[in-house]
C-alpha positions in Angstrom: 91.7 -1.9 44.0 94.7 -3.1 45.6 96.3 0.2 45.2 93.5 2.5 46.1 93.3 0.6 50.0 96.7 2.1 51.0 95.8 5.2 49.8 92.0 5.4 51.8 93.9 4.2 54.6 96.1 7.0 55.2 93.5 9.7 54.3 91.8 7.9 56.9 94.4 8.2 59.2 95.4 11.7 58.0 91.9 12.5 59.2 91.5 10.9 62.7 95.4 12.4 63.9 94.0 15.9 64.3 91.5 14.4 66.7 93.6 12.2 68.6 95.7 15.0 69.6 92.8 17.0 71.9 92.5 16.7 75.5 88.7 17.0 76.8 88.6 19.5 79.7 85.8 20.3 81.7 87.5 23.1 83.8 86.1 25.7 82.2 82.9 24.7 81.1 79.9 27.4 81.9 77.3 25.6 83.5 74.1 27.7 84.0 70.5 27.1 85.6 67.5 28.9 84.7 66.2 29.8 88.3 62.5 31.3 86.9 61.6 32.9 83.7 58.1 34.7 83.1 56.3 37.7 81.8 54.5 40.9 83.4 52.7 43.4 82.1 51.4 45.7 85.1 51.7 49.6 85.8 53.4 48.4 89.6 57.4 47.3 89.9 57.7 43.8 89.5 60.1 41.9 92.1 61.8 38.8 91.3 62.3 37.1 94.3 64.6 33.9 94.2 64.9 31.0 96.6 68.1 30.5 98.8 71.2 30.7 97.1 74.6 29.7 97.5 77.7 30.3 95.8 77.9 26.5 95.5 76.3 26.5 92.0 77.5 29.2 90.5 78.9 32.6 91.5 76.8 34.7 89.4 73.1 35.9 89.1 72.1 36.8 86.4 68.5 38.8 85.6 67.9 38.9 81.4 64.9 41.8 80.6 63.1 42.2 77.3 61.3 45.3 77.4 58.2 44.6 75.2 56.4 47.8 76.6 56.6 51.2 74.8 58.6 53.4 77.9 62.0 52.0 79.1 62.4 50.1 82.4 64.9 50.1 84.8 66.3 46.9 86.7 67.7 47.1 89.9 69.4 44.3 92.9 68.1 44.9 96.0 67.0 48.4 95.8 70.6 49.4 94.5 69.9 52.4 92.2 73.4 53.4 91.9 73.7 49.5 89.8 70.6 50.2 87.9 70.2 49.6 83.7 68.2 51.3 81.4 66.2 49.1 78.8 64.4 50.8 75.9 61.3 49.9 74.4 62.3 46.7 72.0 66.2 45.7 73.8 67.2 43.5 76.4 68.9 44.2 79.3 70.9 42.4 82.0 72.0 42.6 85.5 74.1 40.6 87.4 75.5 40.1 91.0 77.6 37.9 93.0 76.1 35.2 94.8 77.8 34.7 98.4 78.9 31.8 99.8 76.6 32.4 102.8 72.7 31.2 101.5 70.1 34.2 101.0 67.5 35.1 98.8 68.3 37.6 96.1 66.1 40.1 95.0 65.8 42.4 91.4 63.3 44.6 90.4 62.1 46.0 87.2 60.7 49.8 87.1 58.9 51.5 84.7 61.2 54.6 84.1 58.4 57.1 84.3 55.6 56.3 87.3 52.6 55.2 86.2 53.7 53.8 82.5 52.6 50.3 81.5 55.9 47.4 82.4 55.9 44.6 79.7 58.2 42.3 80.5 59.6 38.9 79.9 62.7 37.9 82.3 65.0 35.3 83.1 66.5 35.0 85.8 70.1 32.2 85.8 72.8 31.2 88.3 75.8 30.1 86.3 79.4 29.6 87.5 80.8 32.6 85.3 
């Protein structure tokens, strides 16, 4: 027994070093809030509205689509067609924009692609500092 302590105790050892030698940083931790999250299903746009925002917590927005319906959608920031993406029936799609330093509301809206076709949606919308 007396030989089998000095040898535990270095495997022990051998074990904790790797440990001892890592820093914690939290410089470049993601930190992310969920903002509002949902489901529509309507033949009209859908606009996702959110409170004021500041750069302050977190630089970008960040609108997550599942397309449950069976015609793609289209999401758009403030109207911006030329920034729009395409989700088909069954994906997901994203958006995301920059949120000012300056506090303002920050719209998004989700299409159907074709007028009139059903939009079955589940969203998420998230501030998050990258």
């Amino acid at each position: 027994m007396k030989r089998l302590f000095p040898l535990l105790s270095l495997l022990a050892a051998l074990l904790l070093l790797p440990a001892c030698g890592q820093a914690e940083t939290t410089d470049n931790v993601l930190q992310s809030t969920e903002l509002m999250a949902g489901s529509h299903q309507t033949t009209q746009s859908v606009t996702l509205t959110t409170e004021k925002l500041s750069s302050k917590d977190g630089t970008v927005l960040t609108l997550s689509v599942e397309n449950r319906g069976e015609s793609p959608v289209l999401l758009t920031a403030d109207l911006d067609f030329d920034r729009k993406v395409t989700v088909a029936p069954g994906q997901t799609g994203v958006l995301t924009q920059k949120v000012s330093g300056v506090p303002k509301t920050y719209p998004f809206e989700v299409h159907a692609e074709e007028a009139g076709s059903l939009v079955d949606v589940v969203y998420a919308v998230t501030q998050s500092t990258t």
